[in-house]
KETOR-877533 format. One record per residue (C-alpha): residue number from 0; y, z, x; chain; residue in one letter. Coordinates in steps of 0.1 Angstrom, whole numbers. Example, Ala and Ser with C-alpha at 12.3 -4.5 7.8 and 13.67 -1.06 7.14 Angstrom:
# KETOR-877533
[0, [-45, 78, 123], A, A]
[1, [-11, 71, 137], A, S]
END
This chain:
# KETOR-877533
[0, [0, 0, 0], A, X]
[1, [25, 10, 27], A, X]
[2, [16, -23, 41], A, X]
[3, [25, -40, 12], A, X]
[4, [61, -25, 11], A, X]
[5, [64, -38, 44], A, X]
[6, [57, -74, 38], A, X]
[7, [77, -73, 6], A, X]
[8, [113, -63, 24], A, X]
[9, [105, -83, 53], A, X]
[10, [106, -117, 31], A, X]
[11, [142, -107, 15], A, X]
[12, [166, -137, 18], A, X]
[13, [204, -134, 27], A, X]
[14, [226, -145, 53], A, X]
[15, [227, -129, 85], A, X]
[16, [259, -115, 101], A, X]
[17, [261, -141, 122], A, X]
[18, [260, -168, 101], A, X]
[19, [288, -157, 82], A, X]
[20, [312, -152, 111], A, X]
[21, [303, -190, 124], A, X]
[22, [311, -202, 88], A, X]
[23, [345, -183, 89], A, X]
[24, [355, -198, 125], A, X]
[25, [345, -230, 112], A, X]
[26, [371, -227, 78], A, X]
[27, [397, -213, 104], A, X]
[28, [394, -242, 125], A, X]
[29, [397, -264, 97], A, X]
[30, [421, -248, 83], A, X]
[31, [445, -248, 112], A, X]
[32, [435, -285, 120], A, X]
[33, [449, -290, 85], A, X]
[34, [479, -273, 88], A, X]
[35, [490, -293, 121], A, X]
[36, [483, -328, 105], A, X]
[37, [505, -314, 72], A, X]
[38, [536, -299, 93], A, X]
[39, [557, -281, 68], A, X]
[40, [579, -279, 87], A, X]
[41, [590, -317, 88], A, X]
[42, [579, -321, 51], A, X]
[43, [605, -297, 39], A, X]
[44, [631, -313, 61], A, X]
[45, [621, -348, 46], A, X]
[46, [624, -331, 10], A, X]
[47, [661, -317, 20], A, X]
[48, [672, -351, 33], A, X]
[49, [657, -369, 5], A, X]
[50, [680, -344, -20], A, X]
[51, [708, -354, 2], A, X]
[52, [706, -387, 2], A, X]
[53, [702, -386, -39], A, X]
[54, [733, -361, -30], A, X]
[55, [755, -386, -15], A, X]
[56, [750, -415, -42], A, X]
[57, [758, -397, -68], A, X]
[58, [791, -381, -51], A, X]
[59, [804, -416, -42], A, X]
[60, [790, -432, -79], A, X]
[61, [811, -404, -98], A, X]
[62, [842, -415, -71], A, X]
[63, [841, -451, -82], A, X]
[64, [833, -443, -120], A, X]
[65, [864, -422, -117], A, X]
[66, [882, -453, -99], A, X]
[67, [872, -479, -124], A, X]
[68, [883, -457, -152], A, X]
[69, [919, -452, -135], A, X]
[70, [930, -486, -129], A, X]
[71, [912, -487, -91], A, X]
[72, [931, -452, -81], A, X]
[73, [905, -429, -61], A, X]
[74, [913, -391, -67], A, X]
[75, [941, -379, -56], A, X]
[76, [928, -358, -27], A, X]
[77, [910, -383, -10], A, X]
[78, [934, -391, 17], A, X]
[79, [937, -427, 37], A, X]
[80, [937, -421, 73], A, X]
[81, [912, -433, 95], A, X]
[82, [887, -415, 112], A, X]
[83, [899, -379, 94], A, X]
[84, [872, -376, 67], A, X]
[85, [876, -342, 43], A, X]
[86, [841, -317, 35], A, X]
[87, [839, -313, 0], A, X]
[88, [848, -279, -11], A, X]
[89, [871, -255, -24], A, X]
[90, [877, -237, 8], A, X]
[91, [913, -243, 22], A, X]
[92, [906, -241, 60], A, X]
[93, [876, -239, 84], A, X]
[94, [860, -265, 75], A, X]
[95, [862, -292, 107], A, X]
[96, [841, -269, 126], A, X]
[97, [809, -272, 98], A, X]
[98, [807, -309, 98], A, X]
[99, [784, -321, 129], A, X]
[100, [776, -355, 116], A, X]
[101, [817, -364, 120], A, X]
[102, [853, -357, 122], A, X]
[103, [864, -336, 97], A, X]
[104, [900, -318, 89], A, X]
[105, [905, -281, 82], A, X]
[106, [906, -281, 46], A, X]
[107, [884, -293, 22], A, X]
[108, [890, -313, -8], A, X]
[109, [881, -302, -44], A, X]
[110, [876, -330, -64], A, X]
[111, [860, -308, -96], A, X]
[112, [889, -314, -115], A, X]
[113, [887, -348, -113], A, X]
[114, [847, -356, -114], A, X]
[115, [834, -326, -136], A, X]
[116, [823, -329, -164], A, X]
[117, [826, -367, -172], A, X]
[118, [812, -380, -139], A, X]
[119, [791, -359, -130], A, X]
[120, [776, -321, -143], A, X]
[121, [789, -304, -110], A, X]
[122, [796, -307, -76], A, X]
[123, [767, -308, -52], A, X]
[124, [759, -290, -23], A, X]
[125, [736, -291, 6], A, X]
[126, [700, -282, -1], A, X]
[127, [703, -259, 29], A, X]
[128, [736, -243, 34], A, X]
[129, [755, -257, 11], A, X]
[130, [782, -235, -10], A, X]
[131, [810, -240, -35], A, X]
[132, [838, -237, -10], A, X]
[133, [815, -261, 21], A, X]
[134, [796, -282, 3], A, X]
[135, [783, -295, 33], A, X]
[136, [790, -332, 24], A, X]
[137, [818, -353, 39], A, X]
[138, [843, -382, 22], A, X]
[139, [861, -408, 39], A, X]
[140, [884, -435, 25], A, X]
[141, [886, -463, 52], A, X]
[142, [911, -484, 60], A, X]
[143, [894, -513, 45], A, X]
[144, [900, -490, 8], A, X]
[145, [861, -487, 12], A, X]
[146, [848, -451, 6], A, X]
[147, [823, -432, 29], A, X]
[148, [804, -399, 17], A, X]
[149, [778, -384, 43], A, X]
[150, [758, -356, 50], A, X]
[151, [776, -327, 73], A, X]
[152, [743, -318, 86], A, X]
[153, [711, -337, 79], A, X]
[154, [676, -326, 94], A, X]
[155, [654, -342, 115], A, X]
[156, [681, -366, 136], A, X]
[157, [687, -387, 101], A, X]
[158, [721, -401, 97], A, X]
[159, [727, -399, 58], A, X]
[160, [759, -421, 48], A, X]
[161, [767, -445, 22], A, X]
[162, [801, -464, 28], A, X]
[163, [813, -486, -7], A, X]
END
């Protein structure tokens, strides 16, 4: 009988310790392997960039709604020199040391009054840092009468400007 007891717990099936730590290195190695090829990192900066470039079309399509609506007159903030584009924004000063992508003045320009509600909802701001008073994106009127709206500070090494 004692035997019998013997035989019976030594047939017992189940996975050895062993074998379970060799299947948890081999999810861990897949699992890192998987992470790599992903890179969150990047995809998140795509994901910003793509918001900004949606960003920047629909800042300079609300600007020429609002100019073909006003006899061809741009608001009246923009202003016309060349080479000194103005960061979107509320904030009165500060603001040419935020803009990497360009040359910007001091002070922004607020051009809610003009755009919101009937061109656009509000004004956008930068996926990433972006606030009411630094919206983080740039304007430009050229001296072609062309408009330019860009990203201050796009991921990645992008360059993401629209010039109409």
């Amino acid at each position: 009988m004692f035997l019998t007891k013997k035989s019976k717990l030594s047939k017992q099936k189940g996975f050895t310790l062993l074998e379970i730590l060799l299947v948890v290195a081999a999810i861990a190695i897949l699992a890192g392997i998987v992470i790599v090829a992903l890179n969150p990192g990047k995809q998140l900066g795509d994901t910003r960039n793509s918001q900004r470039s949606l960003d920047v079309n629909t800042i300079i399509n609300a600007v020429y709604q609002y100019s073909i609506d006003n006899n061809g007159n741009f608001p009246s903030g923009i202003d016309g020199v060349v080479g000194s584009a103005q960061v979107l924004g509320t904030a009165g000063s500060g603001l040419d040391s935020t803009c990497t992508a360009t040359t910007t003045l001091p002070a922004g320009i607020d051009m809610s009054a003009d755009l919101v509600p009937t061109y656009i909802v509000g004004i956008v701001i930068d996926p990433a840092a972006g606030t009411d008073a630094n919206t983080d994106y740039y304007i430009n009127k050229l001296s072609s009468g062309r408009i330019t709206v860009g990203a201050c500070d796009p991921e990645q090494g992008v360059v993401i400007e629209v010039t109409r």
